[in-house]
N, C-alpha and C positions, 0 to 999 in steps of 0.2 A: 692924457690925450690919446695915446695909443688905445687904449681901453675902449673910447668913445668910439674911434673912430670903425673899431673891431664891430662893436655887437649893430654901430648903422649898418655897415657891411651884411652881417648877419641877418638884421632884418628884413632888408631890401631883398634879400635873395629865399625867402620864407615864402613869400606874396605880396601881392598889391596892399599898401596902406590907406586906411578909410580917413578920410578928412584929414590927413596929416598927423591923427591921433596916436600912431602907433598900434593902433589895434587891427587884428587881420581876421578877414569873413572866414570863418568857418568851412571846412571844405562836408561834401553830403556826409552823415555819418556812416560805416559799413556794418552790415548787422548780419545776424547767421543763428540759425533755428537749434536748440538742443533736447533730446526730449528726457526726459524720467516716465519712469514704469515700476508698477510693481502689483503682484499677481496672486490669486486668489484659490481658494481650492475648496470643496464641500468640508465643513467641517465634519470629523471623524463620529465613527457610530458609538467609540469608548468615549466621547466630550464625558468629562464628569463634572465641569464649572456649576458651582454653586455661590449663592455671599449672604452676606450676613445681611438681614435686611433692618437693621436699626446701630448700624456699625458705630455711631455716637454714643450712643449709650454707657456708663458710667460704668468702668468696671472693665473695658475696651474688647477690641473687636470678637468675633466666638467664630468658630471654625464649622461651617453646617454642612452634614458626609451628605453625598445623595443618593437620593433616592433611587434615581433611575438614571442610570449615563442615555448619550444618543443628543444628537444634534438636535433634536424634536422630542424632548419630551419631560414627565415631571420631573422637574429636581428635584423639590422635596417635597412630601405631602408626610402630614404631623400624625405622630398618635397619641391618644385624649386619654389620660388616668386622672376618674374621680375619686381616687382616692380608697378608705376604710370608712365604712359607718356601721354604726349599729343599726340593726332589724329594727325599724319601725311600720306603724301603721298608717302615720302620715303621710299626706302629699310631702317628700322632699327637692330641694335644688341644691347641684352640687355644681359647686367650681372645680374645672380642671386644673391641675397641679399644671404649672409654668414649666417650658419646655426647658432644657438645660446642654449645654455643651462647653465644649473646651474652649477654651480663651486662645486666642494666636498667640500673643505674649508671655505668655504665663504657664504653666502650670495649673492653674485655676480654671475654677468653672464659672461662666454665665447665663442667666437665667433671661428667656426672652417670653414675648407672648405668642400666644398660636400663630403659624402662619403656614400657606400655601407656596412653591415656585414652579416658576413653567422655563424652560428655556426655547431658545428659538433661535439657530442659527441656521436658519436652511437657507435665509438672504434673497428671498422671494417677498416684495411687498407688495404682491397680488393676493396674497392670503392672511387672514387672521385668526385666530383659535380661541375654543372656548375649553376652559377646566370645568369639569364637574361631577359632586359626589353623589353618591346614597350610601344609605344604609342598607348592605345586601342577606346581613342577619340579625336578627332579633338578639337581645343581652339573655346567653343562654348560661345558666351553671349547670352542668350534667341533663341533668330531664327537666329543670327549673326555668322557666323562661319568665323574663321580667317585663311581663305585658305594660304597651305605653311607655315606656319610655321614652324620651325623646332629646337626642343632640341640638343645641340652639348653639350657633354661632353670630357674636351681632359686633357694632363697633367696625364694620369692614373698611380699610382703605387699600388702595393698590399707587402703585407709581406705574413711570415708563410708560404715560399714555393708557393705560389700562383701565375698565371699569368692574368693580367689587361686586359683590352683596352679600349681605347675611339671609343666613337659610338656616331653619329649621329642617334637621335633617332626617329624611327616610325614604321610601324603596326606590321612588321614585326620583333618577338623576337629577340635580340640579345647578344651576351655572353657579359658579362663584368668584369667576377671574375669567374675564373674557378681552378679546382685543380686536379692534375691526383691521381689514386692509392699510398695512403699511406701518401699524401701531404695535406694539409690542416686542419687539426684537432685543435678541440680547438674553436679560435675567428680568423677568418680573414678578412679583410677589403681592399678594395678598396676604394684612394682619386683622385679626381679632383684637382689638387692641394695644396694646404698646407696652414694652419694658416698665414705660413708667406710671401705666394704671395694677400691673400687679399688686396684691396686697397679703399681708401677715395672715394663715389663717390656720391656727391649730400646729403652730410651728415651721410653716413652710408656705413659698410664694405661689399664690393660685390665683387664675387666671377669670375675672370676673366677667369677659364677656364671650369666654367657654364653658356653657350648662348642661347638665343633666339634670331633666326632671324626670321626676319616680311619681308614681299614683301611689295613693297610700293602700290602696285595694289588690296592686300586683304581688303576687306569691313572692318571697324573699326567704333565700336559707342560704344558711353559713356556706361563706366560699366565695369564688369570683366570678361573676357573669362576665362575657366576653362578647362583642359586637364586631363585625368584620364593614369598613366602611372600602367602598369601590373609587377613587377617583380615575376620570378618565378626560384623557385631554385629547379634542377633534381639531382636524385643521379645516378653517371655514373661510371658501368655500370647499370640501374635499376634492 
């Protein structure tokens, strides 16, 4: 009874009881504002982030150097080897041999399909940028120039909001990875098709929607022709 008569006590002197219930009105709740922050700064002109743009792929992730550090600019842009052939007189097509690099995990190497990147951290989504290449010399061996030849890149797809294309490549620049206002930000890349359409060719994994075609009438002699391709990436609008 002592017990009882303690906590009536006790609640009579809380506040007013509603309908006899024991229960008491709630007094206003007291509230008070706190903020969080946290702060930004131009990413650096050494940025060298690049990534693997097919990191599922079988065989795990591959480590891609880049190309070009800088808050704005290409990450990587690829270089295309068709390989060895013999001297013929035919029209030929050649597949580019499959790009290759280091494995993150491993020791090993991973073989992916051609592709493009752009990066973009300037953090302005008032602009968008377009990538684009030529060919700004002909396949020369010494005095030897391999008339007609020509780069075909097809199978294009991009992420991150971004729109592709396959181009047949020469003097004249063309788009290949472009992104409008607001679109683009971050890593985005363009592939020629995938890890997983490579195939077997002459012992080694080549890249079937990366071509060289040859006229079968262009002068060819022993040795290697070399072609210099331009990729250049604008910011749009400048």
């Amino acid at each position: 009874m002592k017990l009882v008569r303690l906590l009536a006590v006790t609640a009579l002197s809380g506040g007013a009881l509603l309908g006899g219930s024991g229960v008491f009105a709630a007094e206003n709740p007291a509230t008070v504002t706190t903020n969080g922050t946290v702060s930004y700064i131009p990413a650096d002109d050494n940025n060298d982030e690049t990534k693997d743009p097919e990191p599922d792929t079988p065989g795990g992730e591959v480590t891609v150097p880049p190309t070009q550090t800088g808050a704005f600019a290409v990450a990587y842009a690829p270089n295309f080897d068709f390989g060895q052939h013999e001297i013929t007189t035919k029209n030929a097509t050649y597949e580019a041999k499959a790009l290759e690099f280091d494995l993150v995990s491993n020791n090993g190497k991973g073989k992916r399909a051609h592709f493009a990147q752009v990066r973009d951290l300037r953090g302005d989504s008032t602009k968008g940028w377009d990538l684009k290449v030529a060919q700004t010399s002909d396949f020369v061996n010494s005095s030897s120039t391999l008339t007609g030849a020509q780069i075909n890149l097809s199978n294009a797809t991009s992420d991150n909001g971004t729109t592709s294309n396959d181009v047949a490549i020469n003097s004249e620049a063309q788009s290949v990875l472009s992104a409008s206002n607001g679109n683009g930000k971050g890593l985005s890349s363009v592939l020629w098709g995938t890890a997983n359409d490579l195939i077997d060719k002459d012992g080694q994994k080549v890249n079937p929607s990366v071509t060289l075609t040859v006229p079968g009438s262009s002068e060819k002699k022993q040795g290697t022709y070399n072609a210099t391709l331009t990729w250049t990436l604008e910011s749009v609008p400048n």
